[in-house]
N, CA, C and O of each residue as an XYZ file, in Angstrom:
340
protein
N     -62.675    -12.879     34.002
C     -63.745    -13.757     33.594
C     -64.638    -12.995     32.621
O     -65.034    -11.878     32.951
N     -65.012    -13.564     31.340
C     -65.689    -13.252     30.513
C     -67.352    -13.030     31.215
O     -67.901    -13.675     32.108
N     -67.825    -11.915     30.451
C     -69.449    -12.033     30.900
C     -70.113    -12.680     30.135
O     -69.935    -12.849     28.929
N     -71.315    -13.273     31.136
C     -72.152    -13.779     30.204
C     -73.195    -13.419     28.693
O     -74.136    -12.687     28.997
N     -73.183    -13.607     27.963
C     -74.285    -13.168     27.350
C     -75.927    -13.610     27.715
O     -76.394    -14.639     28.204
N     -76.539    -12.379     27.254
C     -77.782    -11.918     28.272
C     -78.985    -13.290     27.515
O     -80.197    -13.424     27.683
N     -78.364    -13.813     26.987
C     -79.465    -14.917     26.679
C     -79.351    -16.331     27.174
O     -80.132    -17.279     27.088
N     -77.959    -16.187     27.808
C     -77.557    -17.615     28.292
C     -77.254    -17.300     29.368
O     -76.550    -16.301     29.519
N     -77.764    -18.183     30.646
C     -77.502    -17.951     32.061
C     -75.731    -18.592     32.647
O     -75.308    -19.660     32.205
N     -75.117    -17.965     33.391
C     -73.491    -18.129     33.810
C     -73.065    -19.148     33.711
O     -72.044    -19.389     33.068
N     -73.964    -20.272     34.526
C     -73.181    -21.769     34.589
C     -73.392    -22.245     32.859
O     -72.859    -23.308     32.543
N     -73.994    -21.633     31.998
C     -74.126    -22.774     30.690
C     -72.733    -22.051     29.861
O     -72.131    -22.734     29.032
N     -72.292    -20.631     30.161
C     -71.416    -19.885     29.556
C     -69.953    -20.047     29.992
O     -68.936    -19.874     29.320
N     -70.136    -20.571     31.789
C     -68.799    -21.231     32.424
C     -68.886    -22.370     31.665
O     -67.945    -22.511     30.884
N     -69.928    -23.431     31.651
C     -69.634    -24.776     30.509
C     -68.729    -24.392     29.601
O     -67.531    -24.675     29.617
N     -69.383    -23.658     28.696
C     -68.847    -23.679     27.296
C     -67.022    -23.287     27.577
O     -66.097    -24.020     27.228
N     -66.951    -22.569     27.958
C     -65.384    -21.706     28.736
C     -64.353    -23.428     29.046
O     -63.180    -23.561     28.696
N     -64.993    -24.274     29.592
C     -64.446    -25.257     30.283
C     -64.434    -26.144     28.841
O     -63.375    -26.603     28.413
N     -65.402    -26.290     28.310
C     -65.222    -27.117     26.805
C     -64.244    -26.245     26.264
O     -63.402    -27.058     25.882
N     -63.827    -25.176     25.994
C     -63.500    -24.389     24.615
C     -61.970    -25.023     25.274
O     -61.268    -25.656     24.485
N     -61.397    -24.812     26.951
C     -60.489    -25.050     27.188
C     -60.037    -26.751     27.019
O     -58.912    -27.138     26.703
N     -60.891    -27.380     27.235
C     -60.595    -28.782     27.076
C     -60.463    -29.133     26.065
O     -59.956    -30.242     25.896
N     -60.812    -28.439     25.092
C     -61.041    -28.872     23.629
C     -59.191    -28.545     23.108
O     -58.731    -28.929     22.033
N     -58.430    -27.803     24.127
C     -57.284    -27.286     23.329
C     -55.894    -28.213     23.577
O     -54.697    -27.969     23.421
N     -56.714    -29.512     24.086
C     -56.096    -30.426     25.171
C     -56.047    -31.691     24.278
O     -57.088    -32.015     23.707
N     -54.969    -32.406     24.116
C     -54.738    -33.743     23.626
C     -55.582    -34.779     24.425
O     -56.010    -34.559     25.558
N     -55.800    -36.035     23.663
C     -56.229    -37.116     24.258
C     -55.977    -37.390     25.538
O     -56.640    -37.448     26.573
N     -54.385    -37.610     25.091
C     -53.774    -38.220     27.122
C     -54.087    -36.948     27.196
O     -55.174    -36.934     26.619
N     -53.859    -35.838     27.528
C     -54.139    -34.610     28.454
C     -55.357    -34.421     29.084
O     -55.561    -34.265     30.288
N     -56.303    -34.452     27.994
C     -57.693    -34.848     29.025
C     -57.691    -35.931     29.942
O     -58.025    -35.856     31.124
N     -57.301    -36.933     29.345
C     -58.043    -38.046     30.620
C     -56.616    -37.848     31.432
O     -56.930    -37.591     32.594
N     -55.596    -37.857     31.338
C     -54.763    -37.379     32.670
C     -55.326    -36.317     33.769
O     -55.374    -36.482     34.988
N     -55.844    -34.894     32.819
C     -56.680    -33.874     33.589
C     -58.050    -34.317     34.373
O     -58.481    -33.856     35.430
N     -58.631    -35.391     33.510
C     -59.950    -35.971     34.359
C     -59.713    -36.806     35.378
O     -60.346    -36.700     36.428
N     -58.968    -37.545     35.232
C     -59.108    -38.537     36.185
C     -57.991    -37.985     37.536
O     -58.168    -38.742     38.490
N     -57.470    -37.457     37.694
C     -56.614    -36.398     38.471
C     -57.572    -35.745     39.165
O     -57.797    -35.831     40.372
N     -58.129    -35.085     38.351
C     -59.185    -33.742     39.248
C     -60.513    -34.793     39.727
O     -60.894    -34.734     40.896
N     -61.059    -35.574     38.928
C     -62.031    -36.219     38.988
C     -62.484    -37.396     40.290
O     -63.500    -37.637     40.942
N     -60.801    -38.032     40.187
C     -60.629    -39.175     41.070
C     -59.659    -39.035     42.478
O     -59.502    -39.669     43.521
N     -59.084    -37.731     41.805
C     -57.949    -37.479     42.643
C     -56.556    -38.833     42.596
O     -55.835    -39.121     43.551
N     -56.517    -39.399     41.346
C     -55.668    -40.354     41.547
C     -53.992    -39.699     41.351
O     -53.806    -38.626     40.777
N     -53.111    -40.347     41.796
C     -51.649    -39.431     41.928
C     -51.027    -40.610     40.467
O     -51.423    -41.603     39.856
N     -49.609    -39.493     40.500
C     -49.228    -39.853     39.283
C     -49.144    -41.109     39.165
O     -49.569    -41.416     38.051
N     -48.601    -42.566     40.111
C     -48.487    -43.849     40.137
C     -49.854    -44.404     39.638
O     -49.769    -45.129     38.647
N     -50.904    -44.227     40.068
C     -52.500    -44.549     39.114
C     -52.338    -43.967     37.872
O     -52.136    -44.554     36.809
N     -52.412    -43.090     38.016
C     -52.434    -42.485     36.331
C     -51.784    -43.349     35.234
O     -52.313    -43.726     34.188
N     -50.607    -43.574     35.647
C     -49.777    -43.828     34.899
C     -50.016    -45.902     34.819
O     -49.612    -46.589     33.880
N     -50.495    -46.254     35.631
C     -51.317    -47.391     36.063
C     -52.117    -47.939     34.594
O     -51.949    -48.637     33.594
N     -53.160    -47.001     35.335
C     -54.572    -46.889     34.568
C     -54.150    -46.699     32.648
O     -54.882    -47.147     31.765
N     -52.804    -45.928     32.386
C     -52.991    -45.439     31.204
C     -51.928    -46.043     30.116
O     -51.931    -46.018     28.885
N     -50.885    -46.679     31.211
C     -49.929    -47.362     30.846
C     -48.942    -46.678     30.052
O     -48.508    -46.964     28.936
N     -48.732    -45.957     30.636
C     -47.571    -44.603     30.770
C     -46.411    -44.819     32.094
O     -46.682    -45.245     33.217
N     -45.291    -44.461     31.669
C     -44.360    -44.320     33.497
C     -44.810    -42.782     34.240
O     -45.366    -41.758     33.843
N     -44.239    -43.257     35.516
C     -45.016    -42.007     36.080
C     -44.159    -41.009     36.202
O     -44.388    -40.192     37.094
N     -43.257    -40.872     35.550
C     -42.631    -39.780     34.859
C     -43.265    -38.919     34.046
O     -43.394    -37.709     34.229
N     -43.771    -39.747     32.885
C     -44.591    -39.019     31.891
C     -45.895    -39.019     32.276
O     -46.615    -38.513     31.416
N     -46.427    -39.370     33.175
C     -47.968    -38.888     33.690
C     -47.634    -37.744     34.363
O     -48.444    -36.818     34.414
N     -46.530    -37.668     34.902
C     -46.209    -36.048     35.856
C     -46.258    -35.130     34.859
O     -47.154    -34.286     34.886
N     -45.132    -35.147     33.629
C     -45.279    -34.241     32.683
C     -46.540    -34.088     32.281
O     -47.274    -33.183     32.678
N     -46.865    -34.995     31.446
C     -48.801    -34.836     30.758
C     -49.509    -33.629     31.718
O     -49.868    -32.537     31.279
N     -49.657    -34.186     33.473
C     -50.468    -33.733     34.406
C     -49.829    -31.569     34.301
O     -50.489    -30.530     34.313
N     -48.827    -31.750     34.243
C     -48.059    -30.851     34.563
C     -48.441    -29.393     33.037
O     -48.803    -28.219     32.966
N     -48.138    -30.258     32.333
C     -48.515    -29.853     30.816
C     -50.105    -29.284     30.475
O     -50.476    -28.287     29.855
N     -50.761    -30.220     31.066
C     -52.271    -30.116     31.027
C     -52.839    -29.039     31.627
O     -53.626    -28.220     31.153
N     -52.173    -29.148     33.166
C     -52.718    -27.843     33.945
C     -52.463    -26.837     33.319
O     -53.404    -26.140     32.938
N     -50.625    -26.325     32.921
C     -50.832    -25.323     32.081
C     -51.435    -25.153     31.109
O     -51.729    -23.964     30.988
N     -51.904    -25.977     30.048
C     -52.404    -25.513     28.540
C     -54.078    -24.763     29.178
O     -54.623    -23.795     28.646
N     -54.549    -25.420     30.243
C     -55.719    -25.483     30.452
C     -55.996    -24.101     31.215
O     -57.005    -23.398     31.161
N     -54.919    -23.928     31.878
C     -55.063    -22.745     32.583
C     -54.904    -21.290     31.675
O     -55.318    -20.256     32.198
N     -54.420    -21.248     30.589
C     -53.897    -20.644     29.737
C     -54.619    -20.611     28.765
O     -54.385    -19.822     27.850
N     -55.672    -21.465     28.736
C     -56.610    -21.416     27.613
C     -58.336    -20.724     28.173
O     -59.080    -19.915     27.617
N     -58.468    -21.470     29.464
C     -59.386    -20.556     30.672
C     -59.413    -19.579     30.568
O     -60.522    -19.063     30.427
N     -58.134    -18.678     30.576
C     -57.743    -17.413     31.077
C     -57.928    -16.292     29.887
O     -58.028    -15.075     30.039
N     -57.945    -17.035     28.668
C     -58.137    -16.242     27.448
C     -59.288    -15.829     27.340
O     -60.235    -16.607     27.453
N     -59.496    -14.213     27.041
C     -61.002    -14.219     26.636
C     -61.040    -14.590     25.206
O     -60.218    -15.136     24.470
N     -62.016    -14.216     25.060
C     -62.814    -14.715     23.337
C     -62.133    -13.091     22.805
O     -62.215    -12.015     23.396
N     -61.558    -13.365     21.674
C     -61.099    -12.049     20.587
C     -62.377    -11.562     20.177
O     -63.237    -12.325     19.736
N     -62.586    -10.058     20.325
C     -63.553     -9.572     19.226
C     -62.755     -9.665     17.647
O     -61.604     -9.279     17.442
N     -63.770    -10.338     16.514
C     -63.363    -10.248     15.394
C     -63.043     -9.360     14.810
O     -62.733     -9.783     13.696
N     -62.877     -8.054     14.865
C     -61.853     -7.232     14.160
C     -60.083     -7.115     15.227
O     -59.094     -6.384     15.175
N     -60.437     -8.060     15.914
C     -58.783     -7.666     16.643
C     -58.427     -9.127     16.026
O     -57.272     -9.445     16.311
N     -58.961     -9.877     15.431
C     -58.049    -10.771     14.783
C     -57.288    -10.244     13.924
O     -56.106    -10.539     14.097
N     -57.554     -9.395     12.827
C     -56.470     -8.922     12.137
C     -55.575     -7.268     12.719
O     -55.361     -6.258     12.048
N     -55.215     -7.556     14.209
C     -54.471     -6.345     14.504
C     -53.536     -7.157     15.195
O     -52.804     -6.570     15.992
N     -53.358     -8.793     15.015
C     -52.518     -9.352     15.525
C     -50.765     -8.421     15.184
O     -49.723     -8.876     15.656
């Protein structure tokens, strides 16, 4: 987990962490990820609600967790290690 910076208190720096990750997320991927975590609805709603089969709400759901988890997990690059890719 990234630290906070000393001018912004944890929960506004966990926000941003949770936007930066959601932000790396397609349309259906978010609202599959929201309404899942949000509502707790299973793939048959999802796929309901979004008018998708619930085949492909499993994938989306499945897809989502990873991109999201994988994007969480990244810290922020210091800008000179961008070019030591």
């Amino acid at each position: 987990m990234t630290r906070p910076r000393s001018s912004e208190p944890a929960h506004v720096a966990e926000a941003s962490r949770v936007e930066r990750a959601a932000a790396c997320l397609s349309p259906l991927e978010r609202d599959v990820l929201a309404l899942s975590a949000s509502h707790g609805w299973r793939n048959a709603e999802l796929a309901a609600a979004l008018g998708i089969s619930e085949r492909r709400a499993e994938r989306v759901l499945a897809r989502a967790l990873r991109k999201f988890d994988r994007a969480i997990r990244q810290r922020p690059r210091r800008w000179w290690r961008l070019w030591m890719r």
